[in-house]
C-alpha positions in Angstrom: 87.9 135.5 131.3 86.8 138.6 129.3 84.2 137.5 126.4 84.6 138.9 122.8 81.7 140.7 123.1 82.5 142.6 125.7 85.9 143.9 124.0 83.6 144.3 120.9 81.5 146.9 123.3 84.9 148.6 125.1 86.0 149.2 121.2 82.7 151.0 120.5 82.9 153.1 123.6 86.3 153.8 123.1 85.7 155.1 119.3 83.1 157.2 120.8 84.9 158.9 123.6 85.8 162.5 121.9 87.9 163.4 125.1 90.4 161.0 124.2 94.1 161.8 122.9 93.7 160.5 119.4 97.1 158.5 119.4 96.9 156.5 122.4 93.0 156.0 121.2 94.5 154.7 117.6 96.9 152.7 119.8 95.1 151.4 122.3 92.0 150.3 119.5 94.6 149.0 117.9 95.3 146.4 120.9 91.9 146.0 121.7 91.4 144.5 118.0 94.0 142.7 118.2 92.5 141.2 121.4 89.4 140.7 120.3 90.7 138.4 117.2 92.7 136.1 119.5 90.3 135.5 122.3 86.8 133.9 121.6 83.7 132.7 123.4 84.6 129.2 125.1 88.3 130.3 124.5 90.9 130.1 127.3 94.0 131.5 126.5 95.7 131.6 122.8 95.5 128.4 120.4 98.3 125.9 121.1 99.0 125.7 117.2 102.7 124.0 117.7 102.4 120.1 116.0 103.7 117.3 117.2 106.8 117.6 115.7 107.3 121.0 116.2 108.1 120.4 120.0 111.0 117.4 119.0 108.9 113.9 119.2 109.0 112.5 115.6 106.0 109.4 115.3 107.3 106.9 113.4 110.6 106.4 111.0 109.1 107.6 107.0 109.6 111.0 105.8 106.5 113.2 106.0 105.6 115.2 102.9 105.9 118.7 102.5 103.3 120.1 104.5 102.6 117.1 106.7 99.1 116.6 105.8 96.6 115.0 103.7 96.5 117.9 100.8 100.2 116.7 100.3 98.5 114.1 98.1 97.9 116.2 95.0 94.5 117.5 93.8 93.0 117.0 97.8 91.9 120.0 99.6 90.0 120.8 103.0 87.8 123.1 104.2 86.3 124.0 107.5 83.0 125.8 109.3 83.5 126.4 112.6 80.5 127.2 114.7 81.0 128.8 118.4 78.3 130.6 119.3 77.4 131.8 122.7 78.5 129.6 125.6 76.1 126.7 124.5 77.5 125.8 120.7 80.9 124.1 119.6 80.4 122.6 116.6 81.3 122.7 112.9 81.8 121.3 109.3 84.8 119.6 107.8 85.1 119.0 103.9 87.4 116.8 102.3 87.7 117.2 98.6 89.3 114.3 96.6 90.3 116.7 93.3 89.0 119.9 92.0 86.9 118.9 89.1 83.4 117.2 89.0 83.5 114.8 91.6 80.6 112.7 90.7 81.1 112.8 87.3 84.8 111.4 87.7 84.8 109.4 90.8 87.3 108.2 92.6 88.7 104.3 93.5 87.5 104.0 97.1 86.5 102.0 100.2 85.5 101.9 103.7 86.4 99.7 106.6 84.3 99.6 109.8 86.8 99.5 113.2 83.7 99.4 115.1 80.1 100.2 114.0 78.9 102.3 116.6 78.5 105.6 114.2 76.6 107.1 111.7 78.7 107.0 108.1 76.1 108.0 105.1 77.0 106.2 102.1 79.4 103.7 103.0 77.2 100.8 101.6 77.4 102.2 98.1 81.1 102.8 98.7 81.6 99.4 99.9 79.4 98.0 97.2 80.8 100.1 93.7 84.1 100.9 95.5 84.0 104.3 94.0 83.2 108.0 95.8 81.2 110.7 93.9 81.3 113.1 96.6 82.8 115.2 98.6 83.1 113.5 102.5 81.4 115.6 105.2 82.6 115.1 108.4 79.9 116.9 111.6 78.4 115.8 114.5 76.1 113.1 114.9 72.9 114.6 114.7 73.7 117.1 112.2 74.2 113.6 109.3 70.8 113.8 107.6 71.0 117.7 107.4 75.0 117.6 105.7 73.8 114.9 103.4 70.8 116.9 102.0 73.1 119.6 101.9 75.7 117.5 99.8 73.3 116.2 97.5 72.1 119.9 96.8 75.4 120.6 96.6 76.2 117.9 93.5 72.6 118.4 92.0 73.2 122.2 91.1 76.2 121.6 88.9 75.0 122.6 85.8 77.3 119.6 84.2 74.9 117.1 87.0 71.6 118.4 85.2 70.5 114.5 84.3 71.7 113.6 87.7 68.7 111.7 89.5 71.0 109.4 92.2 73.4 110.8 94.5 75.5 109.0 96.8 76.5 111.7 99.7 79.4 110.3 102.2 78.8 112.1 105.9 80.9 111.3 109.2 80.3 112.0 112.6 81.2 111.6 116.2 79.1 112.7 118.8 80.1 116.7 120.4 77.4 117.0 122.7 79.3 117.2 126.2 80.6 120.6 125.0 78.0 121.5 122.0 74.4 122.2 122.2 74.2 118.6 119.7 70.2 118.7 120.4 69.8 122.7 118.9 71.6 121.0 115.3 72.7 124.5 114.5 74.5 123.0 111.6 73.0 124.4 108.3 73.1 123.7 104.9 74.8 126.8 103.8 77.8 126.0 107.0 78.2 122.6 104.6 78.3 124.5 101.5 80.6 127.4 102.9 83.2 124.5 104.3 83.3 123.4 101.0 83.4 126.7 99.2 86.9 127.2 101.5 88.4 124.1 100.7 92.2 124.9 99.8 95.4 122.8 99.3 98.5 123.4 101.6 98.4 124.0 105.2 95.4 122.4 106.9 94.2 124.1 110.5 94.2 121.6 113.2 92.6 121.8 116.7 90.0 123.3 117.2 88.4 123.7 114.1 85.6 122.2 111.6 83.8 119.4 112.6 86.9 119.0 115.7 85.4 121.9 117.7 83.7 120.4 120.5 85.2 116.8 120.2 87.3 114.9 123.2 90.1 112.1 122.9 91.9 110.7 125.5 89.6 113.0 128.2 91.6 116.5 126.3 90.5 118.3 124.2 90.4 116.5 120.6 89.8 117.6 117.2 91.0 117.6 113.3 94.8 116.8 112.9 96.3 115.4 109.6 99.4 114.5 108.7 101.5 112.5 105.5 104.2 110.0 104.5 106.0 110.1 101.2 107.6 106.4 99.9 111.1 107.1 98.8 111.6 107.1 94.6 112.4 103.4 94.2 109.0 102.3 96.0 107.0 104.9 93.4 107.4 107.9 95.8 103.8 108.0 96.1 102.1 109.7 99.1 99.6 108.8 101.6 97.9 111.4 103.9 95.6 111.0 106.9 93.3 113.6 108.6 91.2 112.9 111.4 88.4 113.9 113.9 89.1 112.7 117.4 86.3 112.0 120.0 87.2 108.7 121.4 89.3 107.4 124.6 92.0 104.6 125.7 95.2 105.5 127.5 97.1 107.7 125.8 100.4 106.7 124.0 102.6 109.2 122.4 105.3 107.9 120.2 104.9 104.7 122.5 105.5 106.5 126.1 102.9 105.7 128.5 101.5 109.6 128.9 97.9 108.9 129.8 99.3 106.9 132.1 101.3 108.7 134.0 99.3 111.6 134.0 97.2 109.6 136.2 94.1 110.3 133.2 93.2 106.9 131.8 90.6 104.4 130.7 90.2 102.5 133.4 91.9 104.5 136.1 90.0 104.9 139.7 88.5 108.0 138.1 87.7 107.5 134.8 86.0 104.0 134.0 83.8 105.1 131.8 86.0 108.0 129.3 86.5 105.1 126.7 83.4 105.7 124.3 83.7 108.3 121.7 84.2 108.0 118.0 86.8 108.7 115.7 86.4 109.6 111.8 90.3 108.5 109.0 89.9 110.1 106.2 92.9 108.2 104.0 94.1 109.9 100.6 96.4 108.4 98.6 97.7 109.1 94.6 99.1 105.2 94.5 97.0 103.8 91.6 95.0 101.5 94.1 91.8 99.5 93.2 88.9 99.5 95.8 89.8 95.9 97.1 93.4 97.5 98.3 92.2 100.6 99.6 90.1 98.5 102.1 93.5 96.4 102.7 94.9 99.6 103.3 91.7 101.2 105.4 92.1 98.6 107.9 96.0 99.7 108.4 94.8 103.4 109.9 93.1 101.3 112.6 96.7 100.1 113.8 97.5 103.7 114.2 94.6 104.6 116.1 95.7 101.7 118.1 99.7 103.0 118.6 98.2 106.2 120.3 95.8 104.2 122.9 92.7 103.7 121.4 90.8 100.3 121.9 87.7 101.0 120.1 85.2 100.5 122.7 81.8 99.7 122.5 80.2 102.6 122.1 83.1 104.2 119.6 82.1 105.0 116.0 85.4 104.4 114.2 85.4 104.3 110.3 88.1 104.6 107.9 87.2 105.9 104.1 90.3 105.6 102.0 90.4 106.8 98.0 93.1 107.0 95.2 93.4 110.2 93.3 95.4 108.2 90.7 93.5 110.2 87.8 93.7 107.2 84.9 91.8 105.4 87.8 88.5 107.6 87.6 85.4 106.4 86.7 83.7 108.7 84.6 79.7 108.3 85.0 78.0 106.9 81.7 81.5 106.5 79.9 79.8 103.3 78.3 82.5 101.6 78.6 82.1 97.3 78.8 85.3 96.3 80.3 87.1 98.9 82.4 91.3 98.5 82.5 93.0 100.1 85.3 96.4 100.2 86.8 96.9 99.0 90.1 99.6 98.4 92.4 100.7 94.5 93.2 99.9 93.1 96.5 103.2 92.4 96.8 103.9 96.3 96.7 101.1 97.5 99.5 103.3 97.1 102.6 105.4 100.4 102.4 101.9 101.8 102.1 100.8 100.1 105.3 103.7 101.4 106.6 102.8 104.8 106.1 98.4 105.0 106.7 99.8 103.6 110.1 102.4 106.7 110.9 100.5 108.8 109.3 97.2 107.9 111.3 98.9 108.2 114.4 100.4 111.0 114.2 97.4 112.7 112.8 96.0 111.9 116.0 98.5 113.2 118.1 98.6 117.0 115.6 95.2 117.1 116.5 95.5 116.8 120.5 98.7 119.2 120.1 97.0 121.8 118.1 93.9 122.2 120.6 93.0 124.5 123.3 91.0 124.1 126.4 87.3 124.9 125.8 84.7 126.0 127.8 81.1 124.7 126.3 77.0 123.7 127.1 76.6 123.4 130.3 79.5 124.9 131.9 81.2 121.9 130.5 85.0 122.1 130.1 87.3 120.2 128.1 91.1 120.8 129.0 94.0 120.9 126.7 96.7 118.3 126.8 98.9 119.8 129.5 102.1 120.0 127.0 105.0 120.7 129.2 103.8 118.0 131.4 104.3 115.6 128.3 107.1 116.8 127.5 108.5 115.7 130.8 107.5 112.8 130.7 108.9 112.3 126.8 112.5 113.8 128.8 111.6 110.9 131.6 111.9 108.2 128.9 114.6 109.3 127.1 112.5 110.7 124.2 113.3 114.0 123.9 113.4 114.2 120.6 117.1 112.6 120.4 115.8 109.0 119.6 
């Protein structure tokens, strides 16, 4: 495989060869570019950036929203740092922004729920205990926590509007990258946290490799971030609920409930791999349903069933945490409103099970866009994840009748 550094140093000898026929050097730099954009260090071959969907297999039975993904719940946006450097470092930063404004001045409804405890999630006792987020969430690898959290509370303290401010509660995810990233250099900086934030948009989210998914494994392929949405028809409020996830965990593979793991022969448990269950995996649950804290936990634990539907058996050594948080704006709570007795609106109990519904597609489908969406990639050590072998599954889907024609 030829390295981007060595097409960076044919360009340059190239540009400098006088004794070249100017057109077919303008072409041929041209290609060489081109080249040296698509093909990075730790990169084999081109992205796979085709969804799950895009290839016929269609999780679930509710209607996705627009752009299948979690900024399809209004005011949310992402943003990602993605750090490949070298052969040694595959890392990165995910941000997920609840709305646009001051985020810990109007805080949002939220809660966590704790699949199994094997992680590192900063903040998640305040967030359990006040049911409110003042943050944005910062999703890394494990030892890069403490540095992202100093980096989000610099982050909220230099706000002009958060000049008072004197207690910051930052929210950080992890799972654990080192078979592929240098996790012991903690190349992640304070300025990669505040850049992944600085590029958080609405609209399409990238998937794959990317962010905080870079050098992450699930189901012994290459993991990483995938996202996706369901919208509730009009007569059931035709609110939204989006999902985006970082995959590092392991199970036996399930896709749109065909055994795949299985009969790729690449399982927990199989002759070869009795110990590929461990891992983490970070749901990040958005929703503009006017829900109070106590319901977004009702609703946290419901992603865990979709983690579930795609393998996963959250083994003992698997960080998996679910944060889940309403961007229902009447619902904010605005720091020092001075207000006694807070009224809210809030869905019934009796009303929460289309939502289920949907954090449970949506989860697991999430999971599958980001498995989809990687590449194989090279890493520390002369490690090497592979990419799910996609025409392999879809053989298998065509073996069980799911070819997309359910």
């Amino acid at each position: 495989m030829i390295r981007r550094e060595r097409y960076i140093k044919i360009v340059s000898n190239f540009v400098g060869d006088n004794n070249c026929n100017k057109k077919l050097k303008k072409q041929t730099l041209l290609f060489l570019l081109v080249l040296a954009i698509f093909f990075q260090p730790g990169q084999e071959g081109f992205t796979q950036n085709k969804r799950v969907r895009d290839y016929g297999i269609q999780p679930g039975v509710m209607t996705p929203g627009f752009y299948n993904a979690i900024t399809d719940v209004s005011g949310v946006t992402i943003g990602h740092k993605t750090l490949i450097i070298g052969e040694q470092v595959r890392t990165g930063v995910t941000a997920i922004l609840p709305h646009q404004g001051n985020i810990f001045r109007n805080k949002v409804p939220a809660a966590v729920y704790v699949g199994n405890g094997y992680g590192k999630l900063v903040g998640s006792t305040q967030i359990q205990e006040l049911g409110n987020l003042e943050t944005p969430i910062i999703l890394t690898n494990t030892l890069s926590v403490p540095g992202a959290a100093d980096a989000l509370i610099g982050y909220t303290l230099s706000i002009p509007e958060n000049s008072d401010v004197q207690s910051v509660n930052p929210v950080v995810g992890e799972t654990n990258d080192g078979y592929l990233n240098d996790i012991r250099g903690r190349q992640v900086s304070s300025e990669d946290v505040l850049e992944a934030i600085r590029l958080a948009k609405n609209g399409h989210v990238e998937e794959g490799v990317v962010g905080a998914g870079t050098g992450t494994t699930c189901y012994s392929f290459k993991g990483g971030i995938g996202t996706s949405s369901r919208k509730l028809p009009g007569n059931l409020g035709a609110y939204t609920i989006g999902v985006l996830v970082q995959t590092n965990f392991g199970g036996v593979l399930q896709i749109d409930g065909v055994p795949v793991g299985k009969e790729l022969g690449k399982y927990y448990m199989s002759s070869t791999l009795t110990d590929a269950a461990d891992g983490s995996c970070m749901i990040i649950v958005a929703t503009d349903a006017p829900l109070d804290s106590r319901n977004l936990e009702r609703l946290a634990k419901r992603a865990m069933l979709g983690l579930a539907r795609t393998g996963g058996i959250s083994s003992n050594g698997s960080g998996d945490y679910v944060v889940a948080f309403s961007t229902y704006e009447e619902n904010f709570i605005k720091y020092r409103s001075g207000e006694k007795v807070r009224k809210i609106a809030t869905l019934a109990n009796s009303s929460m099970s289309p939502l289920f519904m949907a954090v449970v597609e949506a989860t697991e489908e999430a999971i599958l866009n980001s498995m989809f969406t990687a590449r194989t990639v090279s890493g520390r050590d002369g490690h090497k994840v592979e990419a799910l072998p996609i025409e392999k599954v879809l053989e298998i889907m065509r073996k069980y009748g799911r070819d997309g024609n359910k």
